[in-house]
C-alpha positions as CSV (number, residue, x, y, z in Angstrom):
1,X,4.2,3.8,8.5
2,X,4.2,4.2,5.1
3,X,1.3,4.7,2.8
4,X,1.3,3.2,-0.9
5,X,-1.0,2.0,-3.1
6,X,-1.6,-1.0,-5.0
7,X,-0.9,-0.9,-8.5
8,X,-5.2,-1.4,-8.7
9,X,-5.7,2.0,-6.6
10,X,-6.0,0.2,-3.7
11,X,-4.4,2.4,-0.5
12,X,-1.9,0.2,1.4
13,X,-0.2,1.4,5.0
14,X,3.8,-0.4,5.0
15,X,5.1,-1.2,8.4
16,X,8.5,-2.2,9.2
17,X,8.9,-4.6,11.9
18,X,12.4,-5.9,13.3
19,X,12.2,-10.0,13.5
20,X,15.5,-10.3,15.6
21,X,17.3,-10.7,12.0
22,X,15.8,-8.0,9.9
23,X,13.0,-5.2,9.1
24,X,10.3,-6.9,7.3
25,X,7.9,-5.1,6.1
26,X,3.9,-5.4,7.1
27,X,1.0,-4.5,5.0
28,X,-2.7,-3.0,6.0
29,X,-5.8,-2.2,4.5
30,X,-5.9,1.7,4.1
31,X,-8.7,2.0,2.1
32,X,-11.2,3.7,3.9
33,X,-14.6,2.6,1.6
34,X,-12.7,-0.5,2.1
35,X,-14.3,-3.4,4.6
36,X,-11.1,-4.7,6.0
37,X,-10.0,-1.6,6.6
38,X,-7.1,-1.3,9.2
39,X,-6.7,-5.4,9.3
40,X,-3.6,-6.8,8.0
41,X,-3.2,-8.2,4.8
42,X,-0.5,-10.3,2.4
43,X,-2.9,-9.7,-0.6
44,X,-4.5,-6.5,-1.6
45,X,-8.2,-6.8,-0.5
46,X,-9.4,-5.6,-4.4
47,X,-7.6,-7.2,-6.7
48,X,-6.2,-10.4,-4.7
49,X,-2.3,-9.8,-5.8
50,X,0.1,-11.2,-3.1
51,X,1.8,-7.5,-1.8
52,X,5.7,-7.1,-1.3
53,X,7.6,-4.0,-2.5
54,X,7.7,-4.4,-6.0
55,X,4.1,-4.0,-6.8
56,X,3.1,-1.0,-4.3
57,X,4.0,2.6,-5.9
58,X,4.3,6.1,-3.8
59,X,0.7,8.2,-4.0
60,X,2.8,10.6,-6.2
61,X,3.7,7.7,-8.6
62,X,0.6,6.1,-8.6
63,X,-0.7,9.6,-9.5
64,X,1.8,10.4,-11.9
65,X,0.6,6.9,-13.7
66,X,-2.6,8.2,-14.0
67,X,-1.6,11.6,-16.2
68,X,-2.8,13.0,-13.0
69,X,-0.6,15.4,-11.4
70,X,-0.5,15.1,-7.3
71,X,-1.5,18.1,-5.2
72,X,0.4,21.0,-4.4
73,X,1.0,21.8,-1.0
């Protein structure tokens, strides 16, 4: 798994699951405060907007959009 967030803030866990075909890729609630957290979702659970790839960024990205710099470690 994979964890992203939404472009909202909301945190998203990415799954890839093989359909006999292809990977595809599976989204959950990983917002803790959140109260569908660890259900599956197709929409983000704040904002409403359908997931897929194009809208979920890294946490360093999502960060990084916020003037924030991510944590060393």
């Amino acid at each position: 798994m994979i964890a992203k967030r939404h472009g909202c803030g909301h945190r998203i866990w990415v799954e890839f699951r093989w359909t006999g075909f292809r990977y595809a890729p599976v989204y959950r609630d990983n917002d803790e405060e959140s109260p569908t957290v660890g259900e599956y979702t197709a929409h983000c659970p704040t904002c409403g907007e359908f997931l897929s790839s194009d809208v979920l960024l890294s946490e360093d990205a999502y960060l990084g959009s916020l003037g924030d710099a991510p944590p060393a470690g």
